[in-house]
C-alpha positions as CSV (number, residue, x, y, z in Angstrom):
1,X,0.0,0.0,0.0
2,X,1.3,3.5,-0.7
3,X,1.8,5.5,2.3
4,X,0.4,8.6,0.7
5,X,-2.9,7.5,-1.0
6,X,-3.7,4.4,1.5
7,X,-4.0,2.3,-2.0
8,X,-2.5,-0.6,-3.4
9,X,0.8,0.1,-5.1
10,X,1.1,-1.7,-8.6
11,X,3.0,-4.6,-7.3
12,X,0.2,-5.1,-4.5
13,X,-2.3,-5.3,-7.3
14,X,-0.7,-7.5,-9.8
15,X,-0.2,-9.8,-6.6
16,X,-3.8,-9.8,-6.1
17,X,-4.8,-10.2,-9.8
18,X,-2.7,-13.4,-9.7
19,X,-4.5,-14.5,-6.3
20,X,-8.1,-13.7,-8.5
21,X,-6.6,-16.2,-11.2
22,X,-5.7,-18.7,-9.1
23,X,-8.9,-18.4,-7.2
24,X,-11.2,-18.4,-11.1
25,X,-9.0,-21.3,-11.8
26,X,-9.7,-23.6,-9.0
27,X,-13.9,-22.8,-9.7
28,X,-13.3,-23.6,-13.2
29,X,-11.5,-27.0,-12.2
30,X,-13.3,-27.8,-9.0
31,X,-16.8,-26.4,-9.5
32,X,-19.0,-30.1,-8.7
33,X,-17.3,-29.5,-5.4
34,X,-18.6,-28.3,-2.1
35,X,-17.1,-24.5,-2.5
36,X,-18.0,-21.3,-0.7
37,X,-16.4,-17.6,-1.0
38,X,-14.7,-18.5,2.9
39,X,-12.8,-21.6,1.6
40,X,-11.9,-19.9,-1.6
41,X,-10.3,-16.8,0.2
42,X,-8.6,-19.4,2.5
43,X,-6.7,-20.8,-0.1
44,X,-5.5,-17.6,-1.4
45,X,-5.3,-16.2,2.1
46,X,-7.8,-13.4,1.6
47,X,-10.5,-12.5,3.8
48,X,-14.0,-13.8,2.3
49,X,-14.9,-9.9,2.1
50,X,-11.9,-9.0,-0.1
51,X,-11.8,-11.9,-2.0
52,X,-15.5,-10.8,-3.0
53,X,-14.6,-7.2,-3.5
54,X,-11.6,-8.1,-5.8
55,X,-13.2,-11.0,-7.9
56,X,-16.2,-8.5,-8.3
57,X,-13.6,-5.7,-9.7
58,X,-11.9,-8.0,-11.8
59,X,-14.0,-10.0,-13.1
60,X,-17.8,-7.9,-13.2
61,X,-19.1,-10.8,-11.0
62,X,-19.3,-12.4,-7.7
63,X,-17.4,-15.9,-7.1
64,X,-20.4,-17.4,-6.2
65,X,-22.0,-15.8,-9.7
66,X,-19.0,-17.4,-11.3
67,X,-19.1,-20.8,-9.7
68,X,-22.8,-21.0,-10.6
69,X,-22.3,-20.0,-14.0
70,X,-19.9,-22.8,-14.4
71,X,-22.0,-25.0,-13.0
72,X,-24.9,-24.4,-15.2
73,X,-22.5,-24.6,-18.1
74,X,-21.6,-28.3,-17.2
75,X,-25.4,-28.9,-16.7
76,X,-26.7,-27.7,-19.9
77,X,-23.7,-30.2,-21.3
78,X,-25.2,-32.7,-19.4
79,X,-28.9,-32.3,-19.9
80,X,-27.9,-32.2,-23.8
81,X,-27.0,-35.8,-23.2
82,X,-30.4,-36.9,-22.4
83,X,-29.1,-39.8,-20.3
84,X,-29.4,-38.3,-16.8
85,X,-32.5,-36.8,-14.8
86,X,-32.2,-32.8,-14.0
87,X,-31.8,-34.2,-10.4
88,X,-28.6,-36.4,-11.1
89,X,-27.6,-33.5,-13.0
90,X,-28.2,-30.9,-10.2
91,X,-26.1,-33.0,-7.9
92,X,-23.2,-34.0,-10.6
93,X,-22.5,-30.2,-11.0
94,X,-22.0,-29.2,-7.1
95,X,-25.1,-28.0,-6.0
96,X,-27.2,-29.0,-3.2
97,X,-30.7,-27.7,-3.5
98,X,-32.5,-28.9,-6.8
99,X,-34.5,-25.2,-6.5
100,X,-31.5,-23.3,-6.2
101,X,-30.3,-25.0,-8.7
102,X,-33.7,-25.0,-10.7
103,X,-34.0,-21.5,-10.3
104,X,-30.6,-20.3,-11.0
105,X,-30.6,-22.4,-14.3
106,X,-33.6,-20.5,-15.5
107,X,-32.6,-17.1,-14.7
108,X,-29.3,-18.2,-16.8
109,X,-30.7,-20.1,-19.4
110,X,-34.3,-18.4,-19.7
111,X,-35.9,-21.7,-19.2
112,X,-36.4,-24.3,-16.7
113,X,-33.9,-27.6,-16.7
114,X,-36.5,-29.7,-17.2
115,X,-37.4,-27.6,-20.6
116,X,-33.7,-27.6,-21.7
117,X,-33.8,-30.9,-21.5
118,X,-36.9,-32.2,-23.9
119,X,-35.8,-29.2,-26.4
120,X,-32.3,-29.3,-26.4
121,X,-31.7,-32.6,-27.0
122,X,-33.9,-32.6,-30.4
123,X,-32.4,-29.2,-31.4
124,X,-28.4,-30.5,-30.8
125,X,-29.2,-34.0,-32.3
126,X,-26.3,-34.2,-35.0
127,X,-24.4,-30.8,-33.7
128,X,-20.3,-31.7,-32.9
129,X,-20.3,-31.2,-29.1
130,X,-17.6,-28.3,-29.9
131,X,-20.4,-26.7,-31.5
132,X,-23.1,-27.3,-29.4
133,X,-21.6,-25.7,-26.3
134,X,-20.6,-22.3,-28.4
135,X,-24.3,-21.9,-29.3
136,X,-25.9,-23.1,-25.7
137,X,-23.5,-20.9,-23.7
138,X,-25.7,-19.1,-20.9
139,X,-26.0,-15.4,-20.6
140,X,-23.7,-13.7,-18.2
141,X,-24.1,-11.0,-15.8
142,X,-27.5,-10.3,-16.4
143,X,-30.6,-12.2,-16.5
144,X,-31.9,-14.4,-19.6
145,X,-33.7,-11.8,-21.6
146,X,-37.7,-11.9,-20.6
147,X,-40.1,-13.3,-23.4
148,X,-41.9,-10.7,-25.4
149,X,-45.1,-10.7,-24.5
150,X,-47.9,-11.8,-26.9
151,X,-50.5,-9.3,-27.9
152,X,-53.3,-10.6,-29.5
């Protein structure tokens, strides 16, 4: 910290901004596990506050926005499949509560899980799976976009 401003030198914040990669890192490779913002800034040695704060700056979103996000990306993968239940999926990604999980997905996605399912299987029959997750990639930092209403 500089001793005039009270605010991270450059060296302080390029420390940081590695901790924040390390930290998007392990979500991205341990996501289906139990992970909260207290045993991510643990491992970086952060408070759970700053570690917030920072990711937030860096990144536009919350770890916990980020590790859902990933989660719902491996979901939509696996509801594509067709071979699994939204409930084995729900717990195969990390997350406990089938309407959190529920829930979040639809905000993401713009529909329910259970929708995804039926419809995207028929619409990424014969896609390459390369493909498939390009196209299907759910919305981030905001909300699914709401349905136009229909005006008769």
């Amino acid at each position: 910290m500089s001793r005039v401003t009270g605010r991270p030198d450059a060296a302080q914040r390029l420390r940081d901004l590695a901790l924040l990669r390390r930290v998007r890192d392990r979500i991205d490779r341990e996501y289906a596990q139990p992970l909260d913002v207290e045993a991510l800034a643990r491992g970086v040695n952060m408070s759970a506050g700053h570690l917030s704060r920072q990711f937030r700056l860096a990144y536009g979103e919350s770890p916990y926005s980020y590790l859902m996000t990933r989660r719902i990306e491996r979901a939509m993968a696996l509801l594509r499949r067709g071979d699994l239940s939204v409930t084995e999926v729900c717990f195969t990604v990390g997350c406990s509560s089938l309407g959190t999980f529920s829930t979040r997905f639809a905000e993401l996605v713009g529909v329910p899980p259970s929708v995804y399912r039926r419809e995207a299987a028929e619409e990424a029959a014969g896609m390459p799976p390369c493909v498939a997750k390009q196209v299907t990639r759910p919305i981030r930092n905001r909300e699914a976009p709401a349905p136009a209403p229909h005006l008769a």
